[in-house]
Backbone as numpy.savetxt, mean C-alpha at the origin, in Angstrom:
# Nx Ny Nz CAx CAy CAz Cx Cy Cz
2.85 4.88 16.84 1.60 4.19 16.59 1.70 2.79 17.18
0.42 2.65 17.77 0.82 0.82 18.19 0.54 0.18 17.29
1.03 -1.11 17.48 0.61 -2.41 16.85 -0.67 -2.69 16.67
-1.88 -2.43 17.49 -2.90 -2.81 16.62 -3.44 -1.54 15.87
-3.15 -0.24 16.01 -3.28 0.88 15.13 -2.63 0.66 14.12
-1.34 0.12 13.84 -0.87 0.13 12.44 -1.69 -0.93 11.84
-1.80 -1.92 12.18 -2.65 -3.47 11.96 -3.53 -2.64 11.40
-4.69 -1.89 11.80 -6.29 -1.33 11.41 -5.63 -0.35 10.26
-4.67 0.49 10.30 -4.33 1.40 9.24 -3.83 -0.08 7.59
-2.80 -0.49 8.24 -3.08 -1.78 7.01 -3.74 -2.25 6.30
-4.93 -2.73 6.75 -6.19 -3.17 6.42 -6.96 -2.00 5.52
-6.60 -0.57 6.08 -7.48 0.43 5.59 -6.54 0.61 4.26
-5.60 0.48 4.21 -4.61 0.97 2.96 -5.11 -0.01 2.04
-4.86 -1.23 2.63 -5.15 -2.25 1.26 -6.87 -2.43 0.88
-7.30 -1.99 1.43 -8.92 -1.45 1.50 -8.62 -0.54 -0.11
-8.02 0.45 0.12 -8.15 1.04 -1.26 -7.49 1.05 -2.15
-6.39 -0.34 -1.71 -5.84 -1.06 -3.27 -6.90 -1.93 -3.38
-7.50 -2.48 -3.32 -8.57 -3.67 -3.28 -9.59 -2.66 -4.28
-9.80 -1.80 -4.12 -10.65 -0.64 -4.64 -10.08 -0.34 -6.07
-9.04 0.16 -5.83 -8.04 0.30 -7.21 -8.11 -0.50 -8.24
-7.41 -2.14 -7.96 -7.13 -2.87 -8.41 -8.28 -3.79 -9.02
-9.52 -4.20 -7.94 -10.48 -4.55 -8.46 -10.68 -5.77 -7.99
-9.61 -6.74 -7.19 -9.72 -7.91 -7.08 -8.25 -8.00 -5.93
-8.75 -9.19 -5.26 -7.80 -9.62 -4.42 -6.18 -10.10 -5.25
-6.80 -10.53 -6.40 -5.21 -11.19 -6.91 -4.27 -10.47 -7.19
-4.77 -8.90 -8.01 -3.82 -8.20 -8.87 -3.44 -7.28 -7.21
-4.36 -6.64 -6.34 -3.73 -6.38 -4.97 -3.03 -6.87 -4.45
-3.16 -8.47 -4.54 -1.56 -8.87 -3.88 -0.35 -8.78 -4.54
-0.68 -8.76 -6.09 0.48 -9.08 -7.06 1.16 -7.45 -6.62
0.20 -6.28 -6.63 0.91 -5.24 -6.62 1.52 -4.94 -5.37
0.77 -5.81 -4.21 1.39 -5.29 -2.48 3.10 -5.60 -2.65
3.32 -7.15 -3.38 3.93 -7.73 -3.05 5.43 -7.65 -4.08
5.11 -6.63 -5.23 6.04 -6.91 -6.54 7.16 -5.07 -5.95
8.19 -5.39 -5.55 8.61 -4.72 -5.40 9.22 -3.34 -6.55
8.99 -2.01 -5.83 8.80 -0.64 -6.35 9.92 0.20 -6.40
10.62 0.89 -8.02 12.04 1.72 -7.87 11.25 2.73 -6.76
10.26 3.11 -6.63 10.00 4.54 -5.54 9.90 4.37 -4.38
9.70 2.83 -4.30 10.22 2.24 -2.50 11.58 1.67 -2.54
12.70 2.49 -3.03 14.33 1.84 -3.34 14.28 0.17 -3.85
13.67 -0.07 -4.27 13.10 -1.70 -4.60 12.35 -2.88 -3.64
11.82 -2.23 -2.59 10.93 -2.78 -1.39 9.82 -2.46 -1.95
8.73 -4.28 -1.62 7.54 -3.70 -2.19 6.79 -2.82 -0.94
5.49 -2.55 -1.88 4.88 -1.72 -0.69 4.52 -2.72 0.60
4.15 -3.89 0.36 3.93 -4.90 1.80 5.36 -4.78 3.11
6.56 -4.90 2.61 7.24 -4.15 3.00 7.42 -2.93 3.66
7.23 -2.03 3.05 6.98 -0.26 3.41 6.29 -0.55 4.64
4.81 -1.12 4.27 3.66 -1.23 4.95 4.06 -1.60 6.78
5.56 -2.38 6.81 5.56 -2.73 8.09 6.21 -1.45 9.28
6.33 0.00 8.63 6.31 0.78 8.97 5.22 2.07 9.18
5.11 2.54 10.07 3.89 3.78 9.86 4.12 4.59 8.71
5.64 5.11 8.61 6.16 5.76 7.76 5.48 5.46 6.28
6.08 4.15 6.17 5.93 3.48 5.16 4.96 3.11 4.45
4.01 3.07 5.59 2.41 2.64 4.97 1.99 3.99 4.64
2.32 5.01 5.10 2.37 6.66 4.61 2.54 6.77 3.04
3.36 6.31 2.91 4.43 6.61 1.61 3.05 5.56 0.84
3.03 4.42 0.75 2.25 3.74 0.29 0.52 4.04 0.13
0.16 4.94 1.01 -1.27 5.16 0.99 -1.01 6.47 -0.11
0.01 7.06 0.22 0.55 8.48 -1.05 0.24 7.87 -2.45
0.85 7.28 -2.59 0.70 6.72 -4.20 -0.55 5.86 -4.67
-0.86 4.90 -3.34 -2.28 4.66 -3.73 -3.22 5.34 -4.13
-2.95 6.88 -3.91 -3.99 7.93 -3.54 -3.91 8.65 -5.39
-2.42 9.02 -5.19 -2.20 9.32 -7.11 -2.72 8.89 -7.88
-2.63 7.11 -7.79 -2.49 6.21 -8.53 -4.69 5.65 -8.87
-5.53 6.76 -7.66 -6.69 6.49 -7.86 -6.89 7.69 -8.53
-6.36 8.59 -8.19 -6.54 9.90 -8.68 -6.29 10.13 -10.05
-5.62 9.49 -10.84 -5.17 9.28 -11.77 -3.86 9.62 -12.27
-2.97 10.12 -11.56 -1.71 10.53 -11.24 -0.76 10.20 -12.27
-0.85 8.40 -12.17 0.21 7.78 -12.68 -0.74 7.00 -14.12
């Protein structure tokens, strides 16, 4: 994936933590507070991978779904 494709996928991920969460503050608190299911990397982290932003849009997705 290039660099500005992951850039636009970024934006789209935190698009539906922003959705989730409800507000810019608690989205950053959660981008940024590192996760045992990302080995202790937060998801902003993850995020600097395609992989990773994978893994991260996964649980966003549970976590709207009601999963967790």
């Amino acid at each position: 994936m290039s660099t500005t494709a992951l850039l636009e996928e970024q934006r789209r991920v935190k698009e539906i933590a922003r959705q989730i969460f409800g507000n810019e503050q608690k989205t950053t608190r959660w981008f940024t507070t590192p996760k045992e299911r990302f080995g202790g990397r937060s998801p902003q982290q993850m995020s600097e991978t395609t992989e990773g932003l994978q893994q991260v849009e996964q649980l966003l997705i549970a976590l709207q779904e009601g999963y967790f």
